[in-house]
N, C-alpha and C positions, 0 to 999 in steps of 0.2 A: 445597382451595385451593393452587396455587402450587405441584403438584408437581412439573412438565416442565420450570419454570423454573429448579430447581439444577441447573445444567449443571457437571460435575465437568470441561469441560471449557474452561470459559470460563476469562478471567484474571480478571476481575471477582470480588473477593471474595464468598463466600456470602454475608454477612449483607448486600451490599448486592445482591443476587440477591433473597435473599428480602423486604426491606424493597419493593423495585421490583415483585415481584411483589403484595403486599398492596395497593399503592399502586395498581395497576392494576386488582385485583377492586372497590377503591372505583371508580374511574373506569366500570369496567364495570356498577356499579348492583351489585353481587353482595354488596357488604359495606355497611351505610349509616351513618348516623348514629347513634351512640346503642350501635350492635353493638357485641358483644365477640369479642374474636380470641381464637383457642386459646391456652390457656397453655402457657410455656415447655416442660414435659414431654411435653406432647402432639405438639408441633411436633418436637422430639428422636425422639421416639417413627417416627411419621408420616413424616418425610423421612430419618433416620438422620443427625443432624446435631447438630455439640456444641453444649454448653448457652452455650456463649460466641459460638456462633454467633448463636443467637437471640437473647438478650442483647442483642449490639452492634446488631443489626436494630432490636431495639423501640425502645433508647437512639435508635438515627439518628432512628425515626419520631418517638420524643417529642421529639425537638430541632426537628425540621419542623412539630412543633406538628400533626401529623396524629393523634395517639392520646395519652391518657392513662392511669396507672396510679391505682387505686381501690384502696386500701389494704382487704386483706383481699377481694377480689373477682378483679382480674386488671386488663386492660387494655379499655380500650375507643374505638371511633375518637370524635376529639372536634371534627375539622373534616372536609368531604368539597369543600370550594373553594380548590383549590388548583392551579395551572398544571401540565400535566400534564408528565414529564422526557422526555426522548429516551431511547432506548433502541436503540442500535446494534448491529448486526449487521458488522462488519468481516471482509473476507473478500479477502487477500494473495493473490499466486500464486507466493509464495514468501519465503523470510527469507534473508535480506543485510544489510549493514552500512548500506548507505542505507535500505534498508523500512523499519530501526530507526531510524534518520532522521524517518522521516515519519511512524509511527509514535509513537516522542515528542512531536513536534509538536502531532501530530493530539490524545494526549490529556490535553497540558498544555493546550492552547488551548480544549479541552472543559470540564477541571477534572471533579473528582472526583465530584461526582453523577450524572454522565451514566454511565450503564451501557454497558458494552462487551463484546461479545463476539467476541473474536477467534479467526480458524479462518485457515489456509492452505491450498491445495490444488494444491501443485507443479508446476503449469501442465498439471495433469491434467483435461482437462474433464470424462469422467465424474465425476472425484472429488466437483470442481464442483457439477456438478448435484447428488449424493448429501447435500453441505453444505447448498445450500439447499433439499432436500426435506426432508433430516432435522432439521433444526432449527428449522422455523417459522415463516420468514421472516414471514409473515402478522401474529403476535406483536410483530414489530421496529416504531418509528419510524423508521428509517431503512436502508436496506439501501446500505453504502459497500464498493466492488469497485473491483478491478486486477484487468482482464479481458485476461493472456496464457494462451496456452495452446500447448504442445507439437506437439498435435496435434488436428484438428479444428476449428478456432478457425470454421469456415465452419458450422457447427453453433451454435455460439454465441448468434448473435443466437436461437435458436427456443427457447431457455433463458431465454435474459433478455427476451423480450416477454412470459414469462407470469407476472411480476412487476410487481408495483404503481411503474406510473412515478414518479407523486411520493412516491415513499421510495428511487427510487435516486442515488444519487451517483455517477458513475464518474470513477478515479482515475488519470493516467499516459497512457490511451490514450483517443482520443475515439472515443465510438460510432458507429455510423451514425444514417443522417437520423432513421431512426425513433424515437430517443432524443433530438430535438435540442432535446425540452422540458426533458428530464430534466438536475439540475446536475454540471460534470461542469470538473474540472481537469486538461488534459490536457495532454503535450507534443507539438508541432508539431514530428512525428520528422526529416520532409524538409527543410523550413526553417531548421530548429536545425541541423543537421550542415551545412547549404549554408553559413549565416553563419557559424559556427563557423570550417570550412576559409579564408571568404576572410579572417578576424583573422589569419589565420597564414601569408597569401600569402608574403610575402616569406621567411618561414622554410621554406617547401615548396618555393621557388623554387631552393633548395641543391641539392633532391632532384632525381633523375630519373624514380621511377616510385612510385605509390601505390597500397597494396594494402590490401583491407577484409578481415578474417577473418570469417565470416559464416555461421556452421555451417548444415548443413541442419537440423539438430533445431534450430536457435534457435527462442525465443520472440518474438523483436525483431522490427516489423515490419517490412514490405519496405520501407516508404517512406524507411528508414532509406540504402537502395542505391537509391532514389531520386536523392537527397539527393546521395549520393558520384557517381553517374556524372554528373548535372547541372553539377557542379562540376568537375570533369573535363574534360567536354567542353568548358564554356566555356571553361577555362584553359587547355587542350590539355597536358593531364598523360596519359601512358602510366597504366593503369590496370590491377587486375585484383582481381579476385573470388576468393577462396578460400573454397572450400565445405568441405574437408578440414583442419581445422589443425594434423594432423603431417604433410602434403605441401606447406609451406610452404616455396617456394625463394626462400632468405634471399640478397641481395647487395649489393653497396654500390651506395647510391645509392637506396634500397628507403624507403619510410613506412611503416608498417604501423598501420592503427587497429583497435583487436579492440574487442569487445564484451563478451564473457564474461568472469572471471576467470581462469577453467581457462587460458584460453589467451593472455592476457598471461603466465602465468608459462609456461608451454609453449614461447612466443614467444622470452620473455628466456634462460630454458635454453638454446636454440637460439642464438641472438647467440652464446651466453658459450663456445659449443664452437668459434666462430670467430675471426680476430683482430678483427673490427669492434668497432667504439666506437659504443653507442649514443649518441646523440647529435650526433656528427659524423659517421661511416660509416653509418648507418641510425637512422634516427627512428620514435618510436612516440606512437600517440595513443593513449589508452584511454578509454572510458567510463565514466562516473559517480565523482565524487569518494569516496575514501576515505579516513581519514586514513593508511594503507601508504601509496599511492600520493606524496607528499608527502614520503617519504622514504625511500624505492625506487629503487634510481640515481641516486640523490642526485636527485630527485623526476621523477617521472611528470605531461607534458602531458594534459592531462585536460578533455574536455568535456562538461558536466552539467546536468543540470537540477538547478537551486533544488527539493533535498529538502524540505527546514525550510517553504518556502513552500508548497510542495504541500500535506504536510499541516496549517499553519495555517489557507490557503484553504477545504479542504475543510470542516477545523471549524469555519468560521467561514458556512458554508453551513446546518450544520444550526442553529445558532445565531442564525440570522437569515431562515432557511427561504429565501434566496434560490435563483435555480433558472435564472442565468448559467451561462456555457460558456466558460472564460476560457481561454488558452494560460498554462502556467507560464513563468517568467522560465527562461532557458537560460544559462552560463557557460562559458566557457573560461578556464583555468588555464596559462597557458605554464611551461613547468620545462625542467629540464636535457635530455629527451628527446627536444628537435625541437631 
């Protein structure tokens, strides 16, 4: 019983690993009514696992009113009708200060009995794939993803069709059609940067040229330089694309929006070896709110997406089984940078 389910690798505590698992072989018919579950030693024994492990397992199940303890006998299950929990497969493509944002969100809004298993895979999509072979997916209620990737990303979808559609969620970036059952929080990359820019017409209108730093290894997607040359042209702003961001030719009159961290500070390094004043001699926009950012040159303009809401949304998807495609709310933060 229940032994692929300790995962030494999950955050989810053990004994709620193994309580989730018990609860499951009842669901599956494999444990019934009236059965007795191994004793404490045995389970120690069998999974390699402390006796306070087990312990707090069986306490949780007898609080769920799913098993009883028989004095001088052991345990035994004593309800098998009971709503069955989620049981989440979370899979990041990477850890930042906003993921933990969402993150939070996602599993306060869940609370404490929903199982979690959290994995990231550094926008590697073999890695990717490896996570959800090796782990089960099949096992999970719900399988919740942030689908960037490094490279490859054109591979992607023939990874994710061979997964069960109503248990995926996707997070940050929306699928293609083939998914457009499946629920899914995403940010509206092109539109969000096109709005964003014109809240800040009149402060760009100081500028003479604006410049997007946009690595080639980014994970971001294109629609993102969408968004910026759309904007652009309507306005007739001098524009330019940087794919390199140590060939960044810095000058007055310059905006510059980055994407990455690495290279807002790269960026500001660069300023500070020259006489310009960020803020008056050249302006920056960065992505996604931090709280650095806030008080970085006496604060950093910053346009975001609503972290916090992304992942309440999401939890609140599996929490209500809905199976909408919703755009997250987007923000702009004006600061001392523009």
């Amino acid at each position: 019983m229940a032994g692929h389910w300790i995962n030494d690798l999950s955050n989810t505590p053990k004994y709620k690993q193994l309580s989730s698992a018990i609860i499951e072989e009842i669901e599956l018919g494999n444990i019934l009514a009236g059965d007795a579950l191994p004793s404490v030693n045995q389970l120690i024994i069998k999974y390699n696992i402390s006796r306070d492990t087990v312990v707090k397992a069986y306490d949780l199940l007898k609080d769920q009113g799913v098993i009883e303890a028989v004095r001088g006998k052991g345990f035994y299950v004593c309800n098998t009708s009971f709503r069955p929990k989620a049981k989440v497969f979370l899979l990041f493509n990477k850890l930042s200060a906003h993921k933990k944002i969402i993150y939070d969100a996602f599993t306060a809004t869940l609370g404490q009995e929903v199982q979690i298993d959290f994995f990231i895979y550094n926008n590697d999509l073999n890695y990717f794939k490896k996570l959800l072979d090796t782990h089960g997916q099949e096992h999970y209620s719900h399988l919740v993803i942030i689908p960037h990737f490094q490279e490859g990303s054109e591979y992607a979808h023939e990874i994710l069709a061979q997964l069960p559609k109503e248990k995926l969620i996707f997070l940050d970036k929306k699928p293609d059609v083939y998914f457009a059952d499946c629920a899914c929080v995403y940010q509206d990359f092109e539109n969000d940067l096109y709005q964003a820019l014109i809240q800040v017409l009149d402060h760009l209108s100081n500028y003479q040229r604006l410049k997007i730093i946009f690595p080639h290894y980014s994970y971001h997607p294109q629609e993102i330089l969408s968004g910026f040359s759309r904007f652009c042209d309507e306005f007739a702003f001098e524009h330019q694309l940087i794919n390199d961001p140590g060939a960044a030719d810095i000058q007055e009159g310059d905006v510059f929006i980055t994407l990455m961290e690495d290279d807002l500070v790269s960026l500001i390094k660069s300023i500070k070896r020259t006489t310009m004043k960020v803020g008056k001699d050249v302006g920056i926009i960065s992505y996604n709110e931090t709280p650095l950012k806030e008080v970085l040159l006496d604060g950093i303009t910053v346009i975001s997406t609503d972290f916090k809401a992304l992942g309440e949304r999401a939890a609140q998807f599996i929490l209500t089984n809905e199976k909408s495609q919703i755009a997250n709310p987007f923000n702009l933060i004006l600061r001392n940078s523009l």
